[in-house]
C-alpha positions in Angstrom: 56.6 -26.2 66.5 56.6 -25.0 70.2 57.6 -21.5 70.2 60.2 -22.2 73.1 63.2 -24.2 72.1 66.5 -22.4 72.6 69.0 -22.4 69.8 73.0 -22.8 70.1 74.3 -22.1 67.0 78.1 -21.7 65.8 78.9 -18.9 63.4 76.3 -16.6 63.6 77.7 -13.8 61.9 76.6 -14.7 58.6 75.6 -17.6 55.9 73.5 -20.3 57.3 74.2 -19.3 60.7 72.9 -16.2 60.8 70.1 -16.7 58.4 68.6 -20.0 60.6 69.2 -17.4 63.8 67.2 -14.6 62.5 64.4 -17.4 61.8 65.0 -19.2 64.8 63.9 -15.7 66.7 61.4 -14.6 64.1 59.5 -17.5 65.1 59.4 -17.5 69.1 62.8 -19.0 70.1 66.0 -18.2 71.6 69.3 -18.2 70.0 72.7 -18.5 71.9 75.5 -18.4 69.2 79.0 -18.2 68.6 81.3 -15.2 67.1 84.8 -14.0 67.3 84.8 -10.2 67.8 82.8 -8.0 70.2 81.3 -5.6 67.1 79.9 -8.6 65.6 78.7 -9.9 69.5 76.8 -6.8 70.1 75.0 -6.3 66.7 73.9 -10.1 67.3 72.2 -9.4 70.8 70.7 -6.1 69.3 68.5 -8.5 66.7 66.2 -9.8 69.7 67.3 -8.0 73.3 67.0 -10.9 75.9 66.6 -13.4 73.2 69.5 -13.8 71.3 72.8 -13.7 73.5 76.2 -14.1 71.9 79.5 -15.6 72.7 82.8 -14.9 71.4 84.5 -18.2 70.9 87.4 -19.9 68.6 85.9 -23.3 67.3 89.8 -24.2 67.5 90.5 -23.5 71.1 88.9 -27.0 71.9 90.0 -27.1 75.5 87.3 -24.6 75.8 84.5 -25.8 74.3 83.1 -27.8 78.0 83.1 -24.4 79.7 81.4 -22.4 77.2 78.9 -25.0 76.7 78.2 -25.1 80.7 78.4 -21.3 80.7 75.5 -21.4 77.8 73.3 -24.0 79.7 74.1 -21.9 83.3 72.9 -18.7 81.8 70.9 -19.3 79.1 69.0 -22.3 80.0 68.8 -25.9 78.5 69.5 -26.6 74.7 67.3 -28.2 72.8 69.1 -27.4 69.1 72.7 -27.7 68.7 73.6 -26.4 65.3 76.8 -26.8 64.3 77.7 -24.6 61.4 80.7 -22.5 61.6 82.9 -23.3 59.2 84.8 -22.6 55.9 85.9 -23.6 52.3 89.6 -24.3 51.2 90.0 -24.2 47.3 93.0 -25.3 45.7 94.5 -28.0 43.8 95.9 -30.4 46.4 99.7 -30.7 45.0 99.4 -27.3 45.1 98.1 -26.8 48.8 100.0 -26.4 51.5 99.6 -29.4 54.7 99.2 -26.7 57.2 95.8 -25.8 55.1 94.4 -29.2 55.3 95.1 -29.3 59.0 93.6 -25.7 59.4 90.9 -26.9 57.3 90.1 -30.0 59.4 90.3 -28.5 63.0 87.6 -25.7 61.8 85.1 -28.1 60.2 85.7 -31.3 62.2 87.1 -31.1 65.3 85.9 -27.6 66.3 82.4 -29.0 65.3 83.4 -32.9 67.4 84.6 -30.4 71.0 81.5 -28.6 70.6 79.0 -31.9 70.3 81.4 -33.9 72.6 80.4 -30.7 75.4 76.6 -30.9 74.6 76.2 -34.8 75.0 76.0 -34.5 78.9 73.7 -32.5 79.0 71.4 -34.0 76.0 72.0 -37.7 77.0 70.6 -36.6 80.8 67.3 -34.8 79.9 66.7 -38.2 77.1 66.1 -35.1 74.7 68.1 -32.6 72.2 68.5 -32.6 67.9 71.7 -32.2 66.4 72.2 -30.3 63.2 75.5 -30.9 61.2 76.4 -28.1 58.4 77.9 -30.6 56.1 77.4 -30.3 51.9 76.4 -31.9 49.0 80.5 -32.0 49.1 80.2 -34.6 52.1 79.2 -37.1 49.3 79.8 -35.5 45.5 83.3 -33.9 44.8 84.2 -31.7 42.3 88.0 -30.5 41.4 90.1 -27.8 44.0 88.0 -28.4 47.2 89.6 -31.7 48.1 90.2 -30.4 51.9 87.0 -29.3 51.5 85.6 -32.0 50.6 88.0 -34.4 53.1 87.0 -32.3 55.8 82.8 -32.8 55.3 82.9 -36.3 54.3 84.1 -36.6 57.5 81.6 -34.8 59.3 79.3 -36.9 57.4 80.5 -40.0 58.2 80.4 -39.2 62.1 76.9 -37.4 61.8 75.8 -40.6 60.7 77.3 -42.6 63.1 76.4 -40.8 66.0 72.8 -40.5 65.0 72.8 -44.5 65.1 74.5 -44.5 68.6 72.4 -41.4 70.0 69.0 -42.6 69.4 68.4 -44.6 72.1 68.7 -41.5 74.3 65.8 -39.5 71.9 68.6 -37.3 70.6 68.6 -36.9 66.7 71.2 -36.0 64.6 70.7 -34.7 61.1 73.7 -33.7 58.6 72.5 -30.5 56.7 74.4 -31.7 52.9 73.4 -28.0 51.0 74.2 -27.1 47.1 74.9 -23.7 46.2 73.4 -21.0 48.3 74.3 -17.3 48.3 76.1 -17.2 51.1 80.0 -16.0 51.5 81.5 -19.6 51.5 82.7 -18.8 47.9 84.0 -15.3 48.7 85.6 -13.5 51.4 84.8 -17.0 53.8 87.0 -19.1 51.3 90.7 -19.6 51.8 92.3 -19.9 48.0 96.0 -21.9 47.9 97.8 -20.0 45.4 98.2 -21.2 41.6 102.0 -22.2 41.4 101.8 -25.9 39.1 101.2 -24.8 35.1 100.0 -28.3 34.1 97.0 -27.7 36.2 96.1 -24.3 34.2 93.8 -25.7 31.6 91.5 -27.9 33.2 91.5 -25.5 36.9 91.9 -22.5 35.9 88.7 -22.1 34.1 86.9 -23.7 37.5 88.4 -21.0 39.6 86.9 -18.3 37.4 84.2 -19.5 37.4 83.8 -20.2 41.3 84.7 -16.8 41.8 82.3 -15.2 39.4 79.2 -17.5 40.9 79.7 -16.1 44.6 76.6 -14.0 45.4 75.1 -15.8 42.6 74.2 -19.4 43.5 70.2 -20.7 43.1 70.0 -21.3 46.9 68.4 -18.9 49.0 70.0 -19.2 53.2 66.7 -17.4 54.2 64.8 -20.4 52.9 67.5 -23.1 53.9 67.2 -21.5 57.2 63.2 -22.0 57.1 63.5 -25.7 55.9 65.8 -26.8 58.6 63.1 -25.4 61.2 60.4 -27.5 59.8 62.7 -30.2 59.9 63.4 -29.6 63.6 59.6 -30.3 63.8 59.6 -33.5 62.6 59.3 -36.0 65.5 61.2 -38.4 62.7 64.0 -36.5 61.6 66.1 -37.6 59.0 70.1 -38.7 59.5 70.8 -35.9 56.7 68.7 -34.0 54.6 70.3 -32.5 51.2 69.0 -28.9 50.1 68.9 -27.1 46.9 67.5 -28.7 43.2 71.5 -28.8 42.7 72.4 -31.0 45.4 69.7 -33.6 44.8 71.4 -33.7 40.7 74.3 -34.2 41.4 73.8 -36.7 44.7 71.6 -38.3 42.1 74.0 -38.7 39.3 77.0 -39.8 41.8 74.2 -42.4 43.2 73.8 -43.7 39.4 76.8 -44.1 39.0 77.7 -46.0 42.0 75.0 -48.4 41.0 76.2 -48.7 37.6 80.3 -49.4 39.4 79.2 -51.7 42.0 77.7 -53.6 39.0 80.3 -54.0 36.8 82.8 -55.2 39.0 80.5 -57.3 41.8 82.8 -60.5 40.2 85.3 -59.2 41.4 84.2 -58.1 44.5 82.8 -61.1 45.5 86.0 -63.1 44.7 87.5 -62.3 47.7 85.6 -64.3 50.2 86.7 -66.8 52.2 
């Protein structure tokens, strides 16, 4: 890889973000990213002085996203990685979840994430050039019980990653949809918004999930240090893939849901064919 690509990255406090940015300038390149207070701002430009320059920004405040983005490609120079990670997990039974949280949940991970790549297009569809990288998760495609925003919210972003990756490439712009397993990272601790436990019929088969959630964080097989190292050969690829799933976990249960799919589509093709004209 050309030691000269400049990075914008969302969320690079900490998790993905900050691991892929301390990478990203460990091997040669620049790193513009996003934050939300000026402690967190100053420790990020101390990593690399010159190197790695930091912007506070709200992913929600979408009117804003065209001028920070022209601000970043004024001052910083041209972007040729847009990595779209900041983000966060909801957990909670649904019936038990509050609307506002899914709404919350969705302008963080998918429109904060669609202002952000709307902003960048410009710019990337001129120069014919530029490689999108979607944070998603395995949960853009496998579900498991209390993360249904969660969940909601990535299949989403899948769903548009993929799309857009079929309607950018004529312009050499690729788009890849990160889908990682468990990593250590703080999405399962102080990063995750918990609705509060209020239906007892849901105690037996949640509560135990909860628990267990909570006693995981810090935990989890997947390293962000080596997530951070795969997504930077996969920036080198000159055939990216539309998403690329990280962590043995991931590819299980992908693989299982996959099966299964098969096995559904199977049983009921009769049926599904019986509705044609």
């Amino acid at each position: 890889m050309k030691s000269d690509k400049l990075f914008f990255i969302s969320g690079v406090s900490s998790g993905f973000g900050r691991a892929l940015a301390q990478e990203a300038l460990k091997a040669g390149h620049r790193v513009a990213g996003t934050l939300r207070n000026q402690q967190a701002k100053e420790e990020f430009e101390a990593l690399a002085p010159g190197r790695s320059v930091a912007y506070l920004f709200d992913l929600t405040d979408f009117a804003s996203a065209a001028s920070l983005v022209e601000r970043v490609e004024r001052e910083v120079g041209a972007v040729d990685v847009l990595v779209n990670n900041a983000g966060y997990g909801h957990e909670g039974i649904m019936e038990e979840s509050p609307l506002e949280d899914a709404l919350r949940q969705f302008d963080v991970n998918v429109f904060g994430t669609l202002a952000l790549i709307k902003a960048f297009l410009p710019y990337f569809r001129t120069r014919r050039a530029g490689h999108i990288l979607n944070i998603t998760s395995m949960g853009g495609f496998i579900t498991l019980p209390g993360i249904s925003y969660y969940c909601g919210s990535k299949f989403a972003l899948q769903g548009i990653s993929e799309t857009l990756s079929k309607e950018l490439k004529p312009f050499n712009i690729a788009v890849t949809a990160i889908q990682p397993g468990s990593f250590r990272t703080d999405w399962a601790g102080r990063s995750m918004v918990r609705s509060p436990r209020s239906i007892s019929d849901y105690d037996l088969s949640f509560g135990p999930i909860r628990e267990t959630r909570e006693k995981r964080s810090g935990h989890q097989p997947g390293d962000p240090l080596k997530a951070a190292r795969a997504m930077l050969q996969l920036i080198d690829s000159p055939q990216p893939p539309e998403f690329l799933l990280l962590g043995s976990d991931a590819l299980t249960l992908v693989r299982e849901k996959l099966q299964q799919m098969a096995a559904d589509i199977d049983a009921w093709e009769t049926l599904s064919r019986s509705t044609d004209g």
